[in-house]
C-alpha positions as CSV (number, residue, x, y, z in Angstrom):
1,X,57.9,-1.9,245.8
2,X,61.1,-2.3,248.2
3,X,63.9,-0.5,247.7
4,X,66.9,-1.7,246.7
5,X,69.1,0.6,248.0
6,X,71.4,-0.4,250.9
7,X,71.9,2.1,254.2
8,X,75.4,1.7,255.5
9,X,76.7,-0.6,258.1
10,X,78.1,0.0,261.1
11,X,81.2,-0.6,260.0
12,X,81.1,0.8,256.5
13,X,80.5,4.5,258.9
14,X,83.7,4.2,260.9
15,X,81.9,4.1,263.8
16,X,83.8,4.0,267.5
17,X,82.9,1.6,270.1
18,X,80.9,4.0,271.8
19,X,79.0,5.4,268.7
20,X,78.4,2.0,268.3
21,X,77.0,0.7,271.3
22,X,74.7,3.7,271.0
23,X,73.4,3.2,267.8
24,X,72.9,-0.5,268.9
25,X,70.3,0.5,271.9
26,X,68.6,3.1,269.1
27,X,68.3,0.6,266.2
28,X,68.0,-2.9,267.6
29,X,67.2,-2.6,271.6
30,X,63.9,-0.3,271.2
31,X,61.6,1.3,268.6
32,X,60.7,-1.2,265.9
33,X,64.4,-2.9,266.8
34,X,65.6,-4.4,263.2
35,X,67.8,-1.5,262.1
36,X,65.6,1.1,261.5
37,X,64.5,4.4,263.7
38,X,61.4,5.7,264.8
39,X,62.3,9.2,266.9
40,X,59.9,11.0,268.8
41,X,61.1,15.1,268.8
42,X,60.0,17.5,271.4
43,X,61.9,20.3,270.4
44,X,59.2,22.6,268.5
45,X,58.5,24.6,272.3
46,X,61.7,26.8,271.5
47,X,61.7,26.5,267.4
48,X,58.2,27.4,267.2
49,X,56.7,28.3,270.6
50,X,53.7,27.2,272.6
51,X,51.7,27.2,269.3
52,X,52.1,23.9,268.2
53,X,50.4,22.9,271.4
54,X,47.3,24.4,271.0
55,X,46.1,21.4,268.1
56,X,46.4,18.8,271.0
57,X,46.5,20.8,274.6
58,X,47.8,17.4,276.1
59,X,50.9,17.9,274.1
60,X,52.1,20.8,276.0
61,X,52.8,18.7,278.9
62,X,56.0,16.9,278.4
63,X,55.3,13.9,280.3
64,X,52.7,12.7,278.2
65,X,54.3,12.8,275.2
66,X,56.9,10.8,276.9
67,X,54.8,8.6,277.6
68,X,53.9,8.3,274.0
69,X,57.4,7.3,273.6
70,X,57.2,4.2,275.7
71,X,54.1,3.2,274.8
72,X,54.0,4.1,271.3
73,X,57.6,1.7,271.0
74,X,59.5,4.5,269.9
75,X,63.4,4.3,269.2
76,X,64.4,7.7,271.2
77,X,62.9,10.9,272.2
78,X,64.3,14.1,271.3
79,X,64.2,17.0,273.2
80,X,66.4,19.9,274.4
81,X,68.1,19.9,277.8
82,X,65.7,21.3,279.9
83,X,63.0,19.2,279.3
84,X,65.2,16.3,279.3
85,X,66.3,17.7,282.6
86,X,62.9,17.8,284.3
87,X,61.2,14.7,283.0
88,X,63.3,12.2,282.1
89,X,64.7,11.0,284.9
90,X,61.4,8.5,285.3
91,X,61.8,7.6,281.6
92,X,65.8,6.7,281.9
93,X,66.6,3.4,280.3
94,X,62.4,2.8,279.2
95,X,63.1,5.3,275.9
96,X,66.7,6.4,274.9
97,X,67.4,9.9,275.0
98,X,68.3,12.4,272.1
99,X,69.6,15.4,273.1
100,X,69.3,18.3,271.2
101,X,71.8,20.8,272.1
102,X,71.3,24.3,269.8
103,X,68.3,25.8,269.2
104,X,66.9,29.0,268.0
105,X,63.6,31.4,268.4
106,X,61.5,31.7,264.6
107,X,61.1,35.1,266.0
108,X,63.5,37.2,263.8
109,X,62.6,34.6,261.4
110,X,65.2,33.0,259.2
111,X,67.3,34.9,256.9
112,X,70.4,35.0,258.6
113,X,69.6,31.5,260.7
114,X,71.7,30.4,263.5
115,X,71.0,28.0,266.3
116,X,72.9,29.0,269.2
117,X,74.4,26.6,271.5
118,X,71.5,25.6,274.6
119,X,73.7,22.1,276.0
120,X,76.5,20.4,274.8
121,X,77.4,16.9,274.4
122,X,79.0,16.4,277.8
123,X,75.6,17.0,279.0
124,X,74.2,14.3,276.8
125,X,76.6,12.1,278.4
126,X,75.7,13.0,281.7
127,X,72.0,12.2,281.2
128,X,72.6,8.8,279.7
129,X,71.7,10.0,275.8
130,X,72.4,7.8,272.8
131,X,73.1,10.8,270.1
132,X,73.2,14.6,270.5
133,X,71.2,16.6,267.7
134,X,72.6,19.8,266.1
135,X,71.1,21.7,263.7
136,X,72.8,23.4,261.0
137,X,71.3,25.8,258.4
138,X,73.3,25.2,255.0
139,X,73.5,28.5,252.7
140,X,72.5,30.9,255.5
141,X,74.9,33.8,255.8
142,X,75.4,32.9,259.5
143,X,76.9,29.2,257.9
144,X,80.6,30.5,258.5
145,X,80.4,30.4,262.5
146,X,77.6,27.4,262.2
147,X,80.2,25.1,260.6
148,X,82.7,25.9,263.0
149,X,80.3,25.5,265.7
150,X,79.4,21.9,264.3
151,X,83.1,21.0,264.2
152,X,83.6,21.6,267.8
153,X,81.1,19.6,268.5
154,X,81.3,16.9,266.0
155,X,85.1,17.1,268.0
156,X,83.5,16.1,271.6
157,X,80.8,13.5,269.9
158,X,84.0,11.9,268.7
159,X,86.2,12.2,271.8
160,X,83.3,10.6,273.9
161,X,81.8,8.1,271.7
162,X,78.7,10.3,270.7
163,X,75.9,9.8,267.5
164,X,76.2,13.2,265.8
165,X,72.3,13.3,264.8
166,X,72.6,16.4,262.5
167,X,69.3,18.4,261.3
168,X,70.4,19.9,258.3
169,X,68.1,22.8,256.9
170,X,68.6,24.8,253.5
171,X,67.9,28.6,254.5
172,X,68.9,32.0,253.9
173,X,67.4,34.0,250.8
174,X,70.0,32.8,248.5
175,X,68.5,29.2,249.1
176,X,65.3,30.9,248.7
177,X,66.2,32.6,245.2
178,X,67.8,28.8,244.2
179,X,64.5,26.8,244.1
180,X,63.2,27.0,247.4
181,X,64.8,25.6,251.0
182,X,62.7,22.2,250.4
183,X,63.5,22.3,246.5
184,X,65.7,19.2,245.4
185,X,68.4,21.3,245.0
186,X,69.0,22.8,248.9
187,X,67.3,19.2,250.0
188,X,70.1,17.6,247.9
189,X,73.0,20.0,249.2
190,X,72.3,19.8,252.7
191,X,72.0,15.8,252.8
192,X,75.9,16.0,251.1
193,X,76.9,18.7,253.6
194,X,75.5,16.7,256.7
195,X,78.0,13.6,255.4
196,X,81.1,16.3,254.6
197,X,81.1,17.8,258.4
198,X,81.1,14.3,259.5
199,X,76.9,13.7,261.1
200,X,76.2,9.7,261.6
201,X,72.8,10.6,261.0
202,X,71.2,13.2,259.1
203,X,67.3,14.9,259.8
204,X,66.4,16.1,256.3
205,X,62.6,17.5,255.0
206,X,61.3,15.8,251.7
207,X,62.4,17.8,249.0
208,X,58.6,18.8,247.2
209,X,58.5,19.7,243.3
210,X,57.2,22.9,242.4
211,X,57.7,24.0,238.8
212,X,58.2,27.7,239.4
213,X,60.5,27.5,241.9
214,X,62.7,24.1,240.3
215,X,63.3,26.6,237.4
216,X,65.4,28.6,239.7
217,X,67.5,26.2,240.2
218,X,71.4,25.5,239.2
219,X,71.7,23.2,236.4
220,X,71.0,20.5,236.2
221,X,68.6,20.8,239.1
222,X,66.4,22.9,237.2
223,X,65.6,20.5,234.5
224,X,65.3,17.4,237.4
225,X,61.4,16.3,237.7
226,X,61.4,13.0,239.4
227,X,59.3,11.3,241.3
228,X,59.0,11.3,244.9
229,X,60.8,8.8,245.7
230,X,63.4,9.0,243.3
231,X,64.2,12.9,244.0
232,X,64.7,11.0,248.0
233,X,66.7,8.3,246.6
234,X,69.3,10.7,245.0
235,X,69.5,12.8,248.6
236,X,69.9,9.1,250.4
237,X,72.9,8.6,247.9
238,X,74.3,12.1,248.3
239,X,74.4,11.6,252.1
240,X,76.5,8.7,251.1
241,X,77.7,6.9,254.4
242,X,75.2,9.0,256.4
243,X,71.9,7.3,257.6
244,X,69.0,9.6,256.8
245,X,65.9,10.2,258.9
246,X,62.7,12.2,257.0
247,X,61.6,14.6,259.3
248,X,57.5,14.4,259.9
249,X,57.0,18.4,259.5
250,X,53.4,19.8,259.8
251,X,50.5,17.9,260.9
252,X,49.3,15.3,257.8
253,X,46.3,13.5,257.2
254,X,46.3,10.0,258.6
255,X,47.2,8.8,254.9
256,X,49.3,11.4,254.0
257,X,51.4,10.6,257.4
258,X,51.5,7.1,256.1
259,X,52.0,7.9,252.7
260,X,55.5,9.6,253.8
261,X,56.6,7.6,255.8
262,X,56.4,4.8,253.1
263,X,58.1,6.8,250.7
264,X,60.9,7.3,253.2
265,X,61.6,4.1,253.6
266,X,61.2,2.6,250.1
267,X,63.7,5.4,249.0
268,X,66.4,3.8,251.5
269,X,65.9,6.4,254.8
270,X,67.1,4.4,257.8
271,X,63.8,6.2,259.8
272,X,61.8,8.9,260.6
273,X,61.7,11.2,263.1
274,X,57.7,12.1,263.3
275,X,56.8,15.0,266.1
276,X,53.7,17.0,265.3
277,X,52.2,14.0,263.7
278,X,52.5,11.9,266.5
279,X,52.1,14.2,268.9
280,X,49.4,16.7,267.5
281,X,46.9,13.4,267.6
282,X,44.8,12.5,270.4
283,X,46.2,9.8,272.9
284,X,44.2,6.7,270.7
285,X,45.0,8.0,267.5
286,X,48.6,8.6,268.2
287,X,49.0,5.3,269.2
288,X,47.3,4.0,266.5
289,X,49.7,5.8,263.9
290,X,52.7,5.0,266.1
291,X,51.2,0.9,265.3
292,X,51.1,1.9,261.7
293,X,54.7,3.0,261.6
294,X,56.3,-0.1,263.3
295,X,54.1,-2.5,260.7
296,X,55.7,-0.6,257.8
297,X,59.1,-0.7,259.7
298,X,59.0,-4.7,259.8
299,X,59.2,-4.7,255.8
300,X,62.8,-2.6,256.0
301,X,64.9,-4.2,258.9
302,X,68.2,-5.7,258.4
């Protein structure tokens, strides 16, 4: 069944002329082109390593997942600045550009998460992107110099008419010891935060329901057991006036992709942003997934 929530207007976000224009090419000039968002990331080589690579060896070569973009009909591609750098420059104006400009190792791993600056958004401008992507980690201990560091750029996204994509990520062992950094809760609490620092968009996981870990949680989180759809339709309405994208995560079964993505958009999500389970597939079957998504995508446009 549809949903019948309703994802902001242009208007109704306050966007400038150039956030505007930008969103426009995104939303209704590629991808599926009716309002809704298909992104294609390629920023797991610095999050994760080479390692996500290894399930589809084509993969590590930039240019055919860019490629995929085009040919797949996807609404942007998201990467940091040096691939955007080398390999874009034959793809400018065929997909837009997302550029992601902080990023971290999962060396250390994430207890005290912070995504360094790697671009900023004057460099999105210069390669012709439509949004900059930041990621912030809400409840890590590091969330004191990561707020400020969002500010300063949410500042420059607003002084130069940039989407402020922000991927906004529970973590930190407080989260942890509060129902889990995918529990409703932290998934709930980041979508709000995402809207309070002043994103466009927000990049959020699926919050998952598991008993144990929901019992952790602050009231009245902790007594919450909802549906799928309807623990995503609460974090659509606590992002308020901020479009939401479900991000894809690990590599899903063909159904299970599907499966998601439908329950993203039924619970009002303006999109998805699918990597590893575009990506991860074999040229034909990537393509084939990438059809699946724009068929579903035709039932949500406005």
């Amino acid at each position: 069944m549809l949903t019948s929530l309703r994802r902001p207007t242009f208007d109704e976000m306050n966007l400038s002329l150039g956030k505007r224009a930008r969103l426009h090419r995104l939303m209704y000039e590629h991808g599926p082109a009716n309002g809704t968002l298909m992104l294609l990331p390629l920023d797991q080589g610095l999050e994760h390593g080479p390692i996500d690579f290894f399930a589809n060896p084509d993969s590590i070569d930039t240019d055919w997942v860019l490629r995929l973009a085009v040919e797949g009909k996807f609404s942007g591609f998201a990467s940091h600045v040096g691939l955007a750098e080398k390999y874009m420059k034959a793809y400018a104006g065929r997909v837009p550009l997302v550029l992601k400009i902080n990023g971290k190792t999962n060396i250390p791993g994430d207890d005290d998460a912070f995504s360094p600056l790697s671009a900023n958004v004057e460099d999105a401008v210069r390669l012709g992107a439509d949004a900059v992507g930041y990621t912030l980690y809400v409840g890590s201990p590091a969330q004191d110099r990561d707020i400020a560091q969002c500010e300063a750029v949410r500042r420059d996204c607003e002084k130069y008419g940039m989407p402020l994509i922000v991927w906004s990520y529970p973590r930190g062992s407080a989260v942890k010891a509060k129902g889990g950094i995918d529990g409703l809760y932290a998934v709930d609490y980041a979508a709000r935060v995402a809207c309070e620092v002043g994103a466009d968009i927000v990049k959020l996981n699926q919050p998952k329901w598991e008993e144990e870990k929901a019992s952790a949680s602050p009231k009245p989180y902790n007594t919450l057991k909802l549906e799928e759809h309807e623990a995503l339709a609460k974090v659509v309405k606590s992002a308020g006036r901020t479009l939401v994208l479900v991000s894809g995560g690990s590599k899903l079964s063909d159904e299970d992709t599907y499966h998601k993505a439908q329950v993203a958009m039924e619970a009002g999500c303006v999109g998805l942003i699918f990597g590893r389970n575009m990506w991860q597939r074999k040229w034909d079957d990537a393509l084939a997934m990438s059809a699946r998504m724009h068929k579903l995508m035709e039932q949500f446009g406005q």
